[in-house]
mmCIF file as Biopython writes it, N, C-alpha, C and O atoms, coordinates in Angstrom:
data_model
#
loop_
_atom_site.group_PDB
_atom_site.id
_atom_site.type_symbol
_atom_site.label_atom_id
_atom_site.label_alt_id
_atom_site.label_comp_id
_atom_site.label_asym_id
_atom_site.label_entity_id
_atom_site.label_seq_id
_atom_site.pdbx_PDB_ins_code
_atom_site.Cartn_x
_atom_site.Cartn_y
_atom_site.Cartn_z
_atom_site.occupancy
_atom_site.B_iso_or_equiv
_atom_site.auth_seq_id
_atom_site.auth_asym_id
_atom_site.pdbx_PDB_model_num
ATOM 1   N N  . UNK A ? 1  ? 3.265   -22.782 9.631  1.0 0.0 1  A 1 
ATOM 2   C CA . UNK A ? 1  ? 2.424   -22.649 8.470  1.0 0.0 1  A 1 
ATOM 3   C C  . UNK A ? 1  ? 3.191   -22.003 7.312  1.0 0.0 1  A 1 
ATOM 4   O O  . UNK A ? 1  ? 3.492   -22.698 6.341  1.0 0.0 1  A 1 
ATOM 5   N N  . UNK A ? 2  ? 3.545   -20.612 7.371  1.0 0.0 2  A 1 
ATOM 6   C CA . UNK A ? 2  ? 4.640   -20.245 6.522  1.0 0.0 2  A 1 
ATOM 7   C C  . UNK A ? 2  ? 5.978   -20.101 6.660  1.0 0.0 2  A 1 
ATOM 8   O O  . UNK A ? 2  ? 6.410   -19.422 7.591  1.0 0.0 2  A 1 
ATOM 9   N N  . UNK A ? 3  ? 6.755   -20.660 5.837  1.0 0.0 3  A 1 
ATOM 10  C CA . UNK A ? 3  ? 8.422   -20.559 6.286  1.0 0.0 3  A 1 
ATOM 11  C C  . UNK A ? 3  ? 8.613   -18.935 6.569  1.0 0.0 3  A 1 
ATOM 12  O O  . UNK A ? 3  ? 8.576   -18.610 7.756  1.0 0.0 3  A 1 
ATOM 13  N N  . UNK A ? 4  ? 8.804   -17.938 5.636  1.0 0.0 4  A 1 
ATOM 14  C CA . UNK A ? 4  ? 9.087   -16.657 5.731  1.0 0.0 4  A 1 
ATOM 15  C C  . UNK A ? 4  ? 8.018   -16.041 6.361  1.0 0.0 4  A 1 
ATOM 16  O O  . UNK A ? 4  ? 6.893   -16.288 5.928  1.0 0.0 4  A 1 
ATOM 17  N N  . UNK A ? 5  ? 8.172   -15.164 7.453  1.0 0.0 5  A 1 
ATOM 18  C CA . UNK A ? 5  ? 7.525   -14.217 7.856  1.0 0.0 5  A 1 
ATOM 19  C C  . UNK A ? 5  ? 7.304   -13.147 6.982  1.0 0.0 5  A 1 
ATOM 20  O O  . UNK A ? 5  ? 6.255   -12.507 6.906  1.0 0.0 5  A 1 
ATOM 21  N N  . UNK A ? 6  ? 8.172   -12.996 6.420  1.0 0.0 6  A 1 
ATOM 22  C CA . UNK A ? 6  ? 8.391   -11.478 5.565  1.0 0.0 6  A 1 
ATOM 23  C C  . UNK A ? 6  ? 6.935   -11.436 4.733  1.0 0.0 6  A 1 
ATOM 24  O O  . UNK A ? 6  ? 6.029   -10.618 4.889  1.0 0.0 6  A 1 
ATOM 25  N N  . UNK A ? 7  ? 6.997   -12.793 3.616  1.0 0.0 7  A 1 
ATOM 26  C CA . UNK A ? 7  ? 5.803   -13.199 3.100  1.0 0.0 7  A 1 
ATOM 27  C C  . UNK A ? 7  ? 4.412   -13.298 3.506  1.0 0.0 7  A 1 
ATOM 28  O O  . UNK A ? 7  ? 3.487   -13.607 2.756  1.0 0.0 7  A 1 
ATOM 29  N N  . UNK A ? 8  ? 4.313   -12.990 4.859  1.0 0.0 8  A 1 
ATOM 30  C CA . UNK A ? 8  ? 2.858   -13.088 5.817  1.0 0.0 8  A 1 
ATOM 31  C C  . UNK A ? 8  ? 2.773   -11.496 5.653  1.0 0.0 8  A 1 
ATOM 32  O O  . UNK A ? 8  ? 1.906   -11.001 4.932  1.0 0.0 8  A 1 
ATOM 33  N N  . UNK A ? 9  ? 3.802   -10.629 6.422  1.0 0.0 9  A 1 
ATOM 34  C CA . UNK A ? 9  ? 3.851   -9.430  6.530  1.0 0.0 9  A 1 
ATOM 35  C C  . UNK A ? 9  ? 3.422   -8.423  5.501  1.0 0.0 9  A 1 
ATOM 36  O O  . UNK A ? 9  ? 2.756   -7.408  5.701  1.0 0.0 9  A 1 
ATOM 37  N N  . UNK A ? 10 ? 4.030   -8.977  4.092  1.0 0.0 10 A 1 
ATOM 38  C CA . UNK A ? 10 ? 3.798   -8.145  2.653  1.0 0.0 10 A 1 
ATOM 39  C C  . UNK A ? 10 ? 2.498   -8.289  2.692  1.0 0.0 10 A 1 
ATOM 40  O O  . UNK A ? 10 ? 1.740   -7.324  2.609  1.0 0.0 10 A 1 
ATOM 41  N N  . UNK A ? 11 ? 1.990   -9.835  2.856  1.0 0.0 11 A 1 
ATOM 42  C CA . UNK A ? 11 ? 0.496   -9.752  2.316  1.0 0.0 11 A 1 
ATOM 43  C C  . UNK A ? 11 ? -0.589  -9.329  2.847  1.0 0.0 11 A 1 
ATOM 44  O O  . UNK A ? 11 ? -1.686  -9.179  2.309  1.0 0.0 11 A 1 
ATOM 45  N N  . UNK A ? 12 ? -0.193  -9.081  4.209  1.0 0.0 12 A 1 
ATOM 46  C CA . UNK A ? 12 ? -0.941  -8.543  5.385  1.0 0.0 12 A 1 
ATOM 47  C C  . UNK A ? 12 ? -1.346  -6.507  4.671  1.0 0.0 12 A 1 
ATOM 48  O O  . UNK A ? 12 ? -2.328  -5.924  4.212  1.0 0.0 12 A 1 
ATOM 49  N N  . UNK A ? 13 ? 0.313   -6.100  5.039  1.0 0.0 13 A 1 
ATOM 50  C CA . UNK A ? 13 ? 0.541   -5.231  4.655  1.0 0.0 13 A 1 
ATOM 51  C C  . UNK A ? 13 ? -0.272  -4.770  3.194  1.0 0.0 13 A 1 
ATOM 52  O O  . UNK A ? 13 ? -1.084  -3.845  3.223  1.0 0.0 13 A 1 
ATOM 53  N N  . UNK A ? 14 ? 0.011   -5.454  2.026  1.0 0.0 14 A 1 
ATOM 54  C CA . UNK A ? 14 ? -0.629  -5.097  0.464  1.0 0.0 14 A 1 
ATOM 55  C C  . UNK A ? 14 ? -2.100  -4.845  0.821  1.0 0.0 14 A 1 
ATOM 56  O O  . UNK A ? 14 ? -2.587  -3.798  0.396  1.0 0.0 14 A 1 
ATOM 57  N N  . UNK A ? 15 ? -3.227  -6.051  1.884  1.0 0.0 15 A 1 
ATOM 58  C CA . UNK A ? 15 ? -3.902  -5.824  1.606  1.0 0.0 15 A 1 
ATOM 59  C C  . UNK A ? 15 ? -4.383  -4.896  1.979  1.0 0.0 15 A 1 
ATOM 60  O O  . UNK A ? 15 ? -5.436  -4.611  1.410  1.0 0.0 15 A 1 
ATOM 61  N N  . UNK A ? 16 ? -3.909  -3.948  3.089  1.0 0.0 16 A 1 
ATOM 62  C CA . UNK A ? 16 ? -4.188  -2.761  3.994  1.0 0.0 16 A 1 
ATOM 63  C C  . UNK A ? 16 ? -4.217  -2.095  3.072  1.0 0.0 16 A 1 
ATOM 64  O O  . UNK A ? 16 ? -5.318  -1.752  2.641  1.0 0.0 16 A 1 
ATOM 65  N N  . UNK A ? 17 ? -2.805  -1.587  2.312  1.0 0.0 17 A 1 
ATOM 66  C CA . UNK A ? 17 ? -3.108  -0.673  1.498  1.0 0.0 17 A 1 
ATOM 67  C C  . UNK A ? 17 ? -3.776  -0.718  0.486  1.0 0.0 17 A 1 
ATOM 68  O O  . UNK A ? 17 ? -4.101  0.435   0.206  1.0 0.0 17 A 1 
ATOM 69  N N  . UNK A ? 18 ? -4.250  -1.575  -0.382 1.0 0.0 18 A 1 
ATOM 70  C CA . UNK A ? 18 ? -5.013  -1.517  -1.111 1.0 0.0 18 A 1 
ATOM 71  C C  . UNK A ? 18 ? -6.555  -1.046  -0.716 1.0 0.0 18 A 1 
ATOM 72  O O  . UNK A ? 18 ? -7.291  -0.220  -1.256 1.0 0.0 18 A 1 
ATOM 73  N N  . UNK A ? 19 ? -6.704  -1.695  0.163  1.0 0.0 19 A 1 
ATOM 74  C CA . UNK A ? 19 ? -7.979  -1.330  1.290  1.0 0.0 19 A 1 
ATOM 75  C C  . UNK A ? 19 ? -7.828  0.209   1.144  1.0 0.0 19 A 1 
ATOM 76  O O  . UNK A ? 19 ? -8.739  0.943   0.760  1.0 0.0 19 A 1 
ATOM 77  N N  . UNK A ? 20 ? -6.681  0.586   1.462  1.0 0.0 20 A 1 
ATOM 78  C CA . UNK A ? 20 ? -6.758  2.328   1.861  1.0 0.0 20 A 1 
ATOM 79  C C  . UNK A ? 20 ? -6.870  3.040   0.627  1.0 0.0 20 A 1 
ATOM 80  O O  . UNK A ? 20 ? -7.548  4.057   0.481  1.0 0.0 20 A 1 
ATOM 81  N N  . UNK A ? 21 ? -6.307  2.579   -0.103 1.0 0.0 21 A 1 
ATOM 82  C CA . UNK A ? 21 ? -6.081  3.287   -1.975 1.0 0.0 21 A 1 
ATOM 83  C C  . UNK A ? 21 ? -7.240  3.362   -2.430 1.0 0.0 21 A 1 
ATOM 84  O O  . UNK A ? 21 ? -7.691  4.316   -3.065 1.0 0.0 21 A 1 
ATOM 85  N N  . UNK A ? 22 ? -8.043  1.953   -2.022 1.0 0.0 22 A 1 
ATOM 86  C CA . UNK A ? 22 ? -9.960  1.909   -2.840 1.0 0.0 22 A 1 
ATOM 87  C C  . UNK A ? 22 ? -10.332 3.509   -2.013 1.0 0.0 22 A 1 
ATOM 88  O O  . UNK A ? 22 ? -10.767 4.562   -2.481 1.0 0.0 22 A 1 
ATOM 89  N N  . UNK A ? 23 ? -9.946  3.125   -0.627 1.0 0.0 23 A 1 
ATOM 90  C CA . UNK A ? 23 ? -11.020 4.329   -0.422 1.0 0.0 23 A 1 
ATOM 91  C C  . UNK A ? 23 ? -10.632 6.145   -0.450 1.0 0.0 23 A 1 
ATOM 92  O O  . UNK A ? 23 ? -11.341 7.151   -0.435 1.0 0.0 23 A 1 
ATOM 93  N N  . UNK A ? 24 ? -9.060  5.894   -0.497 1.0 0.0 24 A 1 
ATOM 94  C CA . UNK A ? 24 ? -8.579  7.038   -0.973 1.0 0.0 24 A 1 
ATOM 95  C C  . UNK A ? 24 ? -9.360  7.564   -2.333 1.0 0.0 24 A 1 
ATOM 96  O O  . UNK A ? 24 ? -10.273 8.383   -2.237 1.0 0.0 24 A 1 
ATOM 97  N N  . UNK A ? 25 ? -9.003  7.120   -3.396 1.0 0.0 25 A 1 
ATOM 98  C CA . UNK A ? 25 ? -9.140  7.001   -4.479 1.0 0.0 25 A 1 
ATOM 99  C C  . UNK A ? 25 ? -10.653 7.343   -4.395 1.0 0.0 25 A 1 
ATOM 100 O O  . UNK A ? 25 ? -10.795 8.538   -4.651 1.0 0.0 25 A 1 
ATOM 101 N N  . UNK A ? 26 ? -11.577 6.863   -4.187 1.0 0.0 26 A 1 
ATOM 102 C CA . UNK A ? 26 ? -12.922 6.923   -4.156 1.0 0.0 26 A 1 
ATOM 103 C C  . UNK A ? 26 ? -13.381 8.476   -3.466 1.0 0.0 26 A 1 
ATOM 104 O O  . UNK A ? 26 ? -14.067 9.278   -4.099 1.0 0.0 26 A 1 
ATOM 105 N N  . UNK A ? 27 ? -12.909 8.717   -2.166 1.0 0.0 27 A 1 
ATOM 106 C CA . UNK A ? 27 ? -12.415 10.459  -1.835 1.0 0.0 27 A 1 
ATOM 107 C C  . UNK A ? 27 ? -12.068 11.445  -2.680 1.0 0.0 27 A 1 
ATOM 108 O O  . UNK A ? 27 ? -12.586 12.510  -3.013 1.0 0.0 27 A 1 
ATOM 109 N N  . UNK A ? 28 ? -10.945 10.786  -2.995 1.0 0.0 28 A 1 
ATOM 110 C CA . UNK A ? 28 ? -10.263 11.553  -4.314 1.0 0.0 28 A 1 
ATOM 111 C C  . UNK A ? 28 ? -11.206 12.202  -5.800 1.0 0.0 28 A 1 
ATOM 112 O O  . UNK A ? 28 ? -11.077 13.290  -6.362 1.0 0.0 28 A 1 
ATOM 113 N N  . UNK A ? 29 ? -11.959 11.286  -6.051 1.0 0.0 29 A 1 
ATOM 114 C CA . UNK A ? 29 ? -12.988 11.283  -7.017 1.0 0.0 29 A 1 
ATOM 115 C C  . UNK A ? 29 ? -14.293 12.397  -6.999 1.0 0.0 29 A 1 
ATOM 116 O O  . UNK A ? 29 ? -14.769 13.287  -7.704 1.0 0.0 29 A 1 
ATOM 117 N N  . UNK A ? 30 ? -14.514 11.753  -5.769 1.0 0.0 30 A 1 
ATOM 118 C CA . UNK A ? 30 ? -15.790 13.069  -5.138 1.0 0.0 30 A 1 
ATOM 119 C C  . UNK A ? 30 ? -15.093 14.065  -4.984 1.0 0.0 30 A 1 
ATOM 120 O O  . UNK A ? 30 ? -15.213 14.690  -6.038 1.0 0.0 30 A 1 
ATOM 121 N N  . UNK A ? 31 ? -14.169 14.826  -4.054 1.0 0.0 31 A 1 
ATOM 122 C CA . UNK A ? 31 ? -13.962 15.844  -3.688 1.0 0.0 31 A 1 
ATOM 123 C C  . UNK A ? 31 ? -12.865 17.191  -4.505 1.0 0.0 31 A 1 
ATOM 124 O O  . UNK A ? 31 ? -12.862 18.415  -4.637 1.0 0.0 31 A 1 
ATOM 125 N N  . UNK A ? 32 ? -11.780 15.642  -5.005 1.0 0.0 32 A 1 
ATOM 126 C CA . UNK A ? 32 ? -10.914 16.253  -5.747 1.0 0.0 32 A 1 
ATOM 127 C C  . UNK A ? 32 ? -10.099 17.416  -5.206 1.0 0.0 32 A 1 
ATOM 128 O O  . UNK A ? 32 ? -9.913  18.425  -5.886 1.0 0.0 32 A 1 
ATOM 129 N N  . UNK A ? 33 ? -9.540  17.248  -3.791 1.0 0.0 33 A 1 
ATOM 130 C CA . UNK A ? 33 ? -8.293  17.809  -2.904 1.0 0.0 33 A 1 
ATOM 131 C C  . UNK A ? 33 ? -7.516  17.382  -2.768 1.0 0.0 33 A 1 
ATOM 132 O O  . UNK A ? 33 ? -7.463  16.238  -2.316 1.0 0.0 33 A 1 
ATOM 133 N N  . UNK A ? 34 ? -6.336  18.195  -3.140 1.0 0.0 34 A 1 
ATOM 134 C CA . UNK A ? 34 ? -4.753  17.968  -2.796 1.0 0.0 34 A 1 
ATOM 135 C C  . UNK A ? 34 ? -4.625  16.799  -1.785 1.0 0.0 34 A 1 
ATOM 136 O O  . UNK A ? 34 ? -4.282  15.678  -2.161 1.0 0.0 34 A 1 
ATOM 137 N N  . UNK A ? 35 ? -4.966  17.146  -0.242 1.0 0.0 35 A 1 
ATOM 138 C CA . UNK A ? 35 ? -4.290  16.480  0.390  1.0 0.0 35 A 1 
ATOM 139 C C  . UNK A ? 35 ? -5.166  14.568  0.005  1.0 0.0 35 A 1 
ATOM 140 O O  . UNK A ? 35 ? -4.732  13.567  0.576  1.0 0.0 35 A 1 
ATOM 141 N N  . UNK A ? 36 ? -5.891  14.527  -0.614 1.0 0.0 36 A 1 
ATOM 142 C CA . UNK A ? 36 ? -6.167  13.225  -1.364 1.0 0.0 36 A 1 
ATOM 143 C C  . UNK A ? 36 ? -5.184  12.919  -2.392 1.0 0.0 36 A 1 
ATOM 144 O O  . UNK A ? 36 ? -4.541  11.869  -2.383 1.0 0.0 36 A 1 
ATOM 145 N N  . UNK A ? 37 ? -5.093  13.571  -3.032 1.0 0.0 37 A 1 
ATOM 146 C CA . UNK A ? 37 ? -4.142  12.990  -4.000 1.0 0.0 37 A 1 
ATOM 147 C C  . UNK A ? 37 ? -2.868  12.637  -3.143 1.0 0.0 37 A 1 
ATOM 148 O O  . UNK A ? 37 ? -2.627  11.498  -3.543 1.0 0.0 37 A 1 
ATOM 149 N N  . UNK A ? 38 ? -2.038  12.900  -2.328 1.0 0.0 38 A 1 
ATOM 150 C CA . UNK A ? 38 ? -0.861  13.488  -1.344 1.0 0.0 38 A 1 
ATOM 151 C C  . UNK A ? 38 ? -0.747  11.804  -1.051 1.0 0.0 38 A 1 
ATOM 152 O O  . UNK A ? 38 ? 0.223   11.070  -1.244 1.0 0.0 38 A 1 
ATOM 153 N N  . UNK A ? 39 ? -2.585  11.352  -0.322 1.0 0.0 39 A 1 
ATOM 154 C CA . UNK A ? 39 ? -2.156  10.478  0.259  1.0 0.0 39 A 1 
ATOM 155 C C  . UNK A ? 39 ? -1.924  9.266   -0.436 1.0 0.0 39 A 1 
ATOM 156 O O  . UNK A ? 39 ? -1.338  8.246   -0.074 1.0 0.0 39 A 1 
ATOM 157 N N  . UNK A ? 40 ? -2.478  9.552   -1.477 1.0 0.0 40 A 1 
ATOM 158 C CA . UNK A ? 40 ? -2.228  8.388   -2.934 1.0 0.0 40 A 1 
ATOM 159 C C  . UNK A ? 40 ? -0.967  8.168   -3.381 1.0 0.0 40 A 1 
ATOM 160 O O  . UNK A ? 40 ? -0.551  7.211   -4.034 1.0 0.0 40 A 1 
ATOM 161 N N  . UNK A ? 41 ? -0.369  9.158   -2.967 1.0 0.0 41 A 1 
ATOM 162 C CA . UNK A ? 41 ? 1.152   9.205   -3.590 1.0 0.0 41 A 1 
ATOM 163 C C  . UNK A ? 41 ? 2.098   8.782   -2.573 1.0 0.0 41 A 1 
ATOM 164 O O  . UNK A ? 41 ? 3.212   8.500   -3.013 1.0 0.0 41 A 1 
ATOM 165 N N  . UNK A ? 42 ? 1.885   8.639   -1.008 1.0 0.0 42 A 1 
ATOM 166 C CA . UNK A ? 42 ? 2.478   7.858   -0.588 1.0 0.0 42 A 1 
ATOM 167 C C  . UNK A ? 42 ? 2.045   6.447   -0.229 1.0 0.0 42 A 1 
ATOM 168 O O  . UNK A ? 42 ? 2.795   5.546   0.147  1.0 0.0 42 A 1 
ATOM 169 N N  . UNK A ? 43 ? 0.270   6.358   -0.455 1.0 0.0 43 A 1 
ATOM 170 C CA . UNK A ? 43 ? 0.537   4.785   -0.454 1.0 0.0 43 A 1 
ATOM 171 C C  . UNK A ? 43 ? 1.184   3.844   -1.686 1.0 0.0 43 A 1 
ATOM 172 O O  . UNK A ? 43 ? 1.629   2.714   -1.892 1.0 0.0 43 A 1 
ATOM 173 N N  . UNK A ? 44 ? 0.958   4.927   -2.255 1.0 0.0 44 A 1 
ATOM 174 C CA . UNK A ? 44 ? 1.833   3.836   -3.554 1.0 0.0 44 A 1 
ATOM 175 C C  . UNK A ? 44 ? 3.361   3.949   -3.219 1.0 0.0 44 A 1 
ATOM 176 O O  . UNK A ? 44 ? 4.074   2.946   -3.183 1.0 0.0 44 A 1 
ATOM 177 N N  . UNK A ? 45 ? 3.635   4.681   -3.077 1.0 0.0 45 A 1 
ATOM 178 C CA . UNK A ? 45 ? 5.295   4.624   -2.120 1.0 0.0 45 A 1 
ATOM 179 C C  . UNK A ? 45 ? 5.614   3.548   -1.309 1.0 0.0 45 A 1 
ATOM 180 O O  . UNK A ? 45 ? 6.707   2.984   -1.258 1.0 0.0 45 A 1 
ATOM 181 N N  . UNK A ? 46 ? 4.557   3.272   -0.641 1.0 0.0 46 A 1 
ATOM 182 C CA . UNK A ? 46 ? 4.146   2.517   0.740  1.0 0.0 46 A 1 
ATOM 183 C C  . UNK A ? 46 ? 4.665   0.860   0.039  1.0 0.0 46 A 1 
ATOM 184 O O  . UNK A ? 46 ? 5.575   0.051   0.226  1.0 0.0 46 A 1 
ATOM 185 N N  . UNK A ? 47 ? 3.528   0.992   -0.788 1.0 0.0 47 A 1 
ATOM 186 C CA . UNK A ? 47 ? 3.286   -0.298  -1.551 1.0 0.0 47 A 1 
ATOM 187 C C  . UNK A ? 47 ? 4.664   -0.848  -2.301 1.0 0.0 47 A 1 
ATOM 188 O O  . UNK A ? 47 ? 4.825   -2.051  -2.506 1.0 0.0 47 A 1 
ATOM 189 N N  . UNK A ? 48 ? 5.618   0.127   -2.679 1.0 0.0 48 A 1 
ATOM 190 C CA . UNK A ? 48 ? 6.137   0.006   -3.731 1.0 0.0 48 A 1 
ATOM 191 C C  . UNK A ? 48 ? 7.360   -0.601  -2.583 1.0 0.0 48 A 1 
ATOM 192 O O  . UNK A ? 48 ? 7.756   -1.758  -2.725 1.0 0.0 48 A 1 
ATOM 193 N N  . UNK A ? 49 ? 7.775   0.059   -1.729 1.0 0.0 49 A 1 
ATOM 194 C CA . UNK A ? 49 ? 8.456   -0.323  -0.904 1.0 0.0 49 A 1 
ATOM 195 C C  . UNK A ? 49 ? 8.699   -1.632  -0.285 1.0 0.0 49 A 1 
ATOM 196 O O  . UNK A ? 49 ? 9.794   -2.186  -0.180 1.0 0.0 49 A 1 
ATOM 197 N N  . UNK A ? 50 ? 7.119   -2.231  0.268  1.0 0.0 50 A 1 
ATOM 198 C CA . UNK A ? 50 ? 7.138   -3.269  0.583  1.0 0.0 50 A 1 
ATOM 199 C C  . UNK A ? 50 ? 7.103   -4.004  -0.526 1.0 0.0 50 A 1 
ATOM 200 O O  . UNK A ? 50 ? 7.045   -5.160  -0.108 1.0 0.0 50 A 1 
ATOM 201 N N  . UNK A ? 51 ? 7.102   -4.027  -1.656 1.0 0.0 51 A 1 
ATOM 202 C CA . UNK A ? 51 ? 6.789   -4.948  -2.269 1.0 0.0 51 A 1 
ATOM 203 C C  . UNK A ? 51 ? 8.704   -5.055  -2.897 1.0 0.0 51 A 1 
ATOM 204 O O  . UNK A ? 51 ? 9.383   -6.082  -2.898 1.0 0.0 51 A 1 
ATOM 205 N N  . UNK A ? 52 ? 9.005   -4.121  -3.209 1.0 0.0 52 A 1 
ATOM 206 C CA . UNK A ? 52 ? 10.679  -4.201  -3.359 1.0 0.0 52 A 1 
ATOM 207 C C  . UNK A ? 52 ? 11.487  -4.767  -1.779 1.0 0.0 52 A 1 
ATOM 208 O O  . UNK A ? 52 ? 12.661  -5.121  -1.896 1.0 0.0 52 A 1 
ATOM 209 N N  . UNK A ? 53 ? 10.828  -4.839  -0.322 1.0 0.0 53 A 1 
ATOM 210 C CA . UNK A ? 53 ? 11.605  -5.467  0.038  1.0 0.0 53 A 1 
ATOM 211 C C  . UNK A ? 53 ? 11.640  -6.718  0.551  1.0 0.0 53 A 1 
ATOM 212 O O  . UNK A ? 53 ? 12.437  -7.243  1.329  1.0 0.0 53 A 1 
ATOM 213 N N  . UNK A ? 54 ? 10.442  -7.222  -0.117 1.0 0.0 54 A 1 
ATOM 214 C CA . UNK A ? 54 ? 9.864   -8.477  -0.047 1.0 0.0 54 A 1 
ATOM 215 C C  . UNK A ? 54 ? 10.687  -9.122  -1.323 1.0 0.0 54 A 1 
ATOM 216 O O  . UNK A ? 54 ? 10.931  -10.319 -1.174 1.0 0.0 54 A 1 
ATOM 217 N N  . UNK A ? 55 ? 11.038  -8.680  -2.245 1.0 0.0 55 A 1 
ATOM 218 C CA . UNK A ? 55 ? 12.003  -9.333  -3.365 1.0 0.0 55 A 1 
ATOM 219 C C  . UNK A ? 55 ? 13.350  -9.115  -2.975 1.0 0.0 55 A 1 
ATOM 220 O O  . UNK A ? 55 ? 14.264  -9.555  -3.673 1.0 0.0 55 A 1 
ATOM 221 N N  . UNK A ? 56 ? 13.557  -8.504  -1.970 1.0 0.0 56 A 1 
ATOM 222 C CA . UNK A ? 56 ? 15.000  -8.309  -1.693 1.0 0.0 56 A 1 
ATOM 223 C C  . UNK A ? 56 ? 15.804  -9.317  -1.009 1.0 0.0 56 A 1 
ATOM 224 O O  . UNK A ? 56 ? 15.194  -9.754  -0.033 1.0 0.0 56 A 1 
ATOM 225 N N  . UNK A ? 57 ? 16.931  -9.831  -1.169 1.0 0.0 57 A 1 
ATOM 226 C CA . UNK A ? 57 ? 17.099  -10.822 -0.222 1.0 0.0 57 A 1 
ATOM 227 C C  . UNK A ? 57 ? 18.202  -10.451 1.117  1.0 0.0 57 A 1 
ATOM 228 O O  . UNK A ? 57 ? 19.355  -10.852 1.272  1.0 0.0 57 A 1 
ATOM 229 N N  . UNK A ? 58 ? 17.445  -9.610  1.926  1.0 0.0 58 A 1 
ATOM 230 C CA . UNK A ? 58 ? 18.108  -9.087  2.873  1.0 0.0 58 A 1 
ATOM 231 C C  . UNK A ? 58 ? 18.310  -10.120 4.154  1.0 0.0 58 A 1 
ATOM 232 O O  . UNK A ? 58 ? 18.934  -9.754  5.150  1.0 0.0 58 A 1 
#
C-alpha cells in the first residue's frame, strides 16, 4: 500500500501527538501547572523531531 514505511510511521506518530497536545493544552488552560507546560514542550520536541526525520534522507 505504501512504498515508505517511514511515511506510515510519521503519520501515525503526528497524529498521537497532536491527540496529546489538544489535551495537554486543554489541562494546561484549566489548571495552569508547570509540569503541563513541561509536557508541551517536549511534545513539540517530539513532533519536531519526527517530522525533521521524516524529511531526512537517511
Amino acid at each position: 500500500m505504501f512504498k515508505d514505511n517511514r511515511f506510515v510511521g510519521t503519520l501515525l506518530t503526528c497524529i498521537l501527538v497532536f491527540f496529546l497536545l489538544s489535551v495537554t493544552i486543554k489541562r494546561f488552560v484549566i489548571t495552569k501547572d508547570a509540569l503541563s507546560f513541561f509536557y508541551i514542550g517536549v511534545l513539540i520536541i517530539a513532533l519536531t523531531g519526527n517530522l525533521l526525520y521524516y524529511n531526512c534522507k537517511v
